[in-house]
Phi, psi and omega in degrees: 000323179280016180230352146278338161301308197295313177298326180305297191314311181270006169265006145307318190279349193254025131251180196273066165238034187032178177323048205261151190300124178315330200269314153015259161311310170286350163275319170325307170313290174316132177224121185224162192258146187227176134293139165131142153197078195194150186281336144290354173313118175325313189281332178299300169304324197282305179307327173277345152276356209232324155301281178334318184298321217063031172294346187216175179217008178178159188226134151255121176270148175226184206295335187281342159301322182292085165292310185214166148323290181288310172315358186269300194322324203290321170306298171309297180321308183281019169245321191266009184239013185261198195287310188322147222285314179242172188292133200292151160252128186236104182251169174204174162251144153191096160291317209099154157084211185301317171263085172222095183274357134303089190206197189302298182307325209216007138138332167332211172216147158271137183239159183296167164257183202296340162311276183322260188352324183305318179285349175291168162283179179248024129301309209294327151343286185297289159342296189290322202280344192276347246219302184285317187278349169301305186294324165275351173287331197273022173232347120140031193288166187200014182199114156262098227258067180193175002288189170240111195240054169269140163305160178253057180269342158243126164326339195252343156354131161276335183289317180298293234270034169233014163066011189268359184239141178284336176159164187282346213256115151330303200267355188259326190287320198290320175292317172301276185315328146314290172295341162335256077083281217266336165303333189248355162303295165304335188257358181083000169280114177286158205244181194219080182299136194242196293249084201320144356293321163171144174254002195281308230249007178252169189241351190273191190205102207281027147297299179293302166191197177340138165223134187271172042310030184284295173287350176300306204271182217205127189310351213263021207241329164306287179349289195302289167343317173285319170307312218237341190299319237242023200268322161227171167246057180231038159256118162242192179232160190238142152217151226249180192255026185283146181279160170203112171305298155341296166285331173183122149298359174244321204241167169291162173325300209289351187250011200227111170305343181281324236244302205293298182292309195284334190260289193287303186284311175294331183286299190261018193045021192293134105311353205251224219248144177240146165216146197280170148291184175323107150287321164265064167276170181296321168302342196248331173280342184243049139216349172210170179270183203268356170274305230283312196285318185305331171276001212247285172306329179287335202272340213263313147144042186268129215253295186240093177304135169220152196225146183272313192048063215223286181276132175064084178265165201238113132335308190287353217296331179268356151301334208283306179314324183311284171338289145343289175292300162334323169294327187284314181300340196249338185248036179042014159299300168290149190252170202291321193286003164283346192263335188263000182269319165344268176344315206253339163288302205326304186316292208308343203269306183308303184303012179265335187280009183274000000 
């Protein structure tokens, strides 16, 4: 084992992302979700240490973080103020509408969801969403995990019936979602095209568990992608955990190399940073263990593992994740140059926040 680490190790250093230390690099990848809400909260101090560490390389928050305003604020700050090396992601969802984890209730505002927006013109559009990325740049959000550029094509749908698809009309969603995108652009915040390949046309739900689109889904759920991936460069891709048989037969999206290389980057020439959905959603934990999804997704070409880490939450989780990949690496499962093009979009990404 040690002289497959001495190999791995110089063949890390002899490409160009110079001497950087593994645990580093493999923390860069990890974005993870706590308990707590408050800037003393036991899960909290611990995840900013784990910043501070460089052990993670971004944090999400959700709604039960947000006790108040100012306590959410006091929180952002002690992430974008720690030690860490690069600017940390502080991330969120706030789509608007039903996925607004910022809103009226916890010291916010409330936005519309994307159903609404849809009836606006696309100034106002643009207008509402520069509104919205204002308020998460001054609370110190800096990765908006949006828009949801799903179609609305089956009615039973979670995304229809939460109002979260822009319209069932592909060119209207791709127009829409746009001025997303470019309102949070302007404020330096980076966005997420969701939920690749597409979530509108299934009825099931990868919170809960396996969801098929294999007979469902529909070439025309592509489109807002061929538009939108490539528009700046602080655009990433979300990728869902839906099966498709068609594209790959064995694995759900976020695990599947056919779906993520072959399919999203050669289809839409996209380059930039892919991040999973939650991984410990019901497709994905009540079907594989946690070496199988880290060597499954790095391999896949997924840039940023994100783990909600809320329920039966792991202290350890980001060591565990470490572990893993050094463990992939030495038993020639991952292979060594996924970890270092990771490494090196996350970095390129990160300096657009400067």
């Amino acid at each position: 084992m040690k002289k497959l680490l001495i190999v791995i190790f110089a063949f890390l250093l002899a490409l160009p992302c110079y001497a950087v230390d593994i645990d580093e690099m493999t923390g860069q990848m990890i974005m993870l979700g706590f308990n707590g809400n408050t800037v003393k909260s036991k899960d909290f101090q611990h995840i900013l240490k784990q910043i501070n560490k460089n052990q993670i390389g971004g944090v999400i928050f959700f709604e039960d973080n947000i006790k108040d305003k100012e306590e959410f604020i006091k929180m952002t700050s002690a992430i974008k103020n720690s030690k860490a090396k690069y600017t940390p992601f502080i991330a969120i969802d706030m789509e608007g509408g039903y996925v607004q984890r910022m809103n009226s209730k916890n010291g916010f505002r409330d936005f519309k969801s994307a159903k609404q927006v849809a009836n606006l013109s696309l100034d106002e559009a643009y207008s509402e969403y520069f509104e919205l990325a204002k308020m998460l740049k001054e609370a110190n959000i800096n990765f908006n995990l949006a828009p949801c550029i799903d179609l609305s094509i089956n009615k039973d749908s979670i995304i229809e019936k939460k109002e979260r698809s822009f319209s069932s009309d592909p060119k209207v969603v791709s127009n829409y979602s746009a001025q997303f995108i470019k309102a949070h652009y302007d404020n330096k915040i980076i966005t997420s095209l969701k939920h690749f390949p597409g979530h509108g046309s299934t009825s099931g739900d990868t919170h809960m568990g396996f969801v098929d689109g294999t007979n469902t889904f529909s070439e025309e759920e592509l489109f807002p992608y061929f538009q939108n991936a490539n528009l700046n460069p602080m655009q990433t891709v979300m990728i869902s955990h839906i099966y498709n048989k068609k594209v790959d037969d064995r694995y759900p999206a976020s695990l599947s190399y056919k779906t993520i290389e072959k399919f999203l980057r050669l289809q839409t020439d996209f380059h930039g940073v892919v991040i999973s959905d939650d991984l410990d959603m019901g497709a994905i934990k009540k079907n594989y263990e946690l070496d199988e999804v880290v060597s499954l997704a790095i391999n896949a070409g997924e840039n940023i593992l994100l783990f909600s880490n809320r329920d039966n939450s792991d202290k350890d989780l980001a060591s565990k994740i470490s572990f893993q990949i050094k463990k992939g690496l030495v038993s020639g499962e991952i292979l060594p140059e996924n970890l270092v093009n990771s490494y090196n979009k996350i970095i390129k990404l990160k300096e657009q926040l400067k």
